[in-house]
C-alpha positions in Angstrom: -33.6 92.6 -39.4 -36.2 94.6 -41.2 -34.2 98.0 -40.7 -31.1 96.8 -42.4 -30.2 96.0 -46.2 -30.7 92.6 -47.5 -29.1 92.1 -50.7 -30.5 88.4 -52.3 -27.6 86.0 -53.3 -26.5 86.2 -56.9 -23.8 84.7 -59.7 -20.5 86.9 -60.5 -20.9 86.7 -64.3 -18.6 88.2 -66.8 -20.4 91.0 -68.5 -21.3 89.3 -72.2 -22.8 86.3 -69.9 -25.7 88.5 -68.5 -28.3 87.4 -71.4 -28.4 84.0 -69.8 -29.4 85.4 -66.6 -32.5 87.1 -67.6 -35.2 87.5 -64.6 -32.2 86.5 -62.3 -29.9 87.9 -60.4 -26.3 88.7 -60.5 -23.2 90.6 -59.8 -20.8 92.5 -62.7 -18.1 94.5 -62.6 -17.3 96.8 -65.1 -15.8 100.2 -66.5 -18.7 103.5 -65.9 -19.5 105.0 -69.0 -22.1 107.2 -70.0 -23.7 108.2 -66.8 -27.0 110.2 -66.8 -29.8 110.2 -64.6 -30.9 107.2 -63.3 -28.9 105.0 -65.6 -25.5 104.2 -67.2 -23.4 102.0 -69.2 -20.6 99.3 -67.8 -18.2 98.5 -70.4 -15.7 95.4 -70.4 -12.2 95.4 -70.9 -13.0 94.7 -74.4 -14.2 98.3 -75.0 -17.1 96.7 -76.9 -19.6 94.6 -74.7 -21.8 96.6 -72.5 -24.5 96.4 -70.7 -26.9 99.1 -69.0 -27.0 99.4 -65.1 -30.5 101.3 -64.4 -30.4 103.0 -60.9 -33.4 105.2 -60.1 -33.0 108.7 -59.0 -29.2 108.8 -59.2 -26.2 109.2 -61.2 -22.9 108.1 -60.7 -20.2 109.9 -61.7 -16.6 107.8 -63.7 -14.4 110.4 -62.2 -15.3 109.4 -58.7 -16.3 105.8 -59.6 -14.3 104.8 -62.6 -14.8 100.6 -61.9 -17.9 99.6 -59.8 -19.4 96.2 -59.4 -23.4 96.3 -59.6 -26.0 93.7 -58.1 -29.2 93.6 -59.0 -31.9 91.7 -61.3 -31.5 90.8 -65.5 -34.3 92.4 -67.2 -35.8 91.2 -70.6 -33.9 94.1 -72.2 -30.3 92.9 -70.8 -30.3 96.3 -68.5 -29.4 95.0 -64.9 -31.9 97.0 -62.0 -29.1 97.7 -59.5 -29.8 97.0 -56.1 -26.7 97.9 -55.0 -23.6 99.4 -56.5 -19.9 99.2 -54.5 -17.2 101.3 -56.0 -13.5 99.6 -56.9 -10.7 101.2 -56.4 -7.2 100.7 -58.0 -8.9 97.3 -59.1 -7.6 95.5 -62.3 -10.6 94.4 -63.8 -9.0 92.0 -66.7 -7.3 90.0 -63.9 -10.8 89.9 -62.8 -12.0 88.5 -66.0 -9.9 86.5 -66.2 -10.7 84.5 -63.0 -14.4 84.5 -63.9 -13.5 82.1 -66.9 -11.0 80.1 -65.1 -13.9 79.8 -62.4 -16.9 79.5 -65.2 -14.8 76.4 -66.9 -15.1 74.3 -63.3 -18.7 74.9 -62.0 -18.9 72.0 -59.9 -16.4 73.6 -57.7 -17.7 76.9 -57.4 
């Protein structure tokens, strides 16, 4: 199994819940913005809570990958370290978030 990927289990949060994950991992979705080297921003449906995705020695690029939903581990900063990053297309991300809270308010069941 050592020649395949192995992503580590980890919480769909909603984007402004990632500061309660610090030093663990998780999974957000989220609008691309601000793409350079090695890191960029994913923005809510709010337009106003972000969070930075760092992901060394690439950029990805909002025209080709306007939504994508990152994995990878909170860092003392907020920044998530993406260890892996799957695109979404035609994906309505407020439904989304929507059914993250609906989920988040019956945790027993999840």
């Amino acid at each position: 199994m050592s020649d395949q990927l192995e992503v580590q289990s980890s919480k769909r949060v909603l984007l402004n819940d990632v500061g309660k994950y610090v030093g663990k991992r998780v999974r957000v979705v989220g609008k691309v913005q601000n793409s350079t080297e090695g890191q960029f921003t994913l923005v809510a449906t709010d337009g106003v809570t972000s969070v930075t995705i760092i992901i060394p020695e690439h950029t990805i690029d909002p025209e080709v990958m306007p939504i994508v939903e990152v994995a990878g581990l909170v860092g003392d900063d907020l920044s998530v370290s993406a260890e892996l990053v799957c695109p979404f297309i035609d994906f309505d991300l407020g439904m989304y978030e929507t059914a993250l809270v609906k989920m988040n308010l019956f945790p027993e069941l999840l």
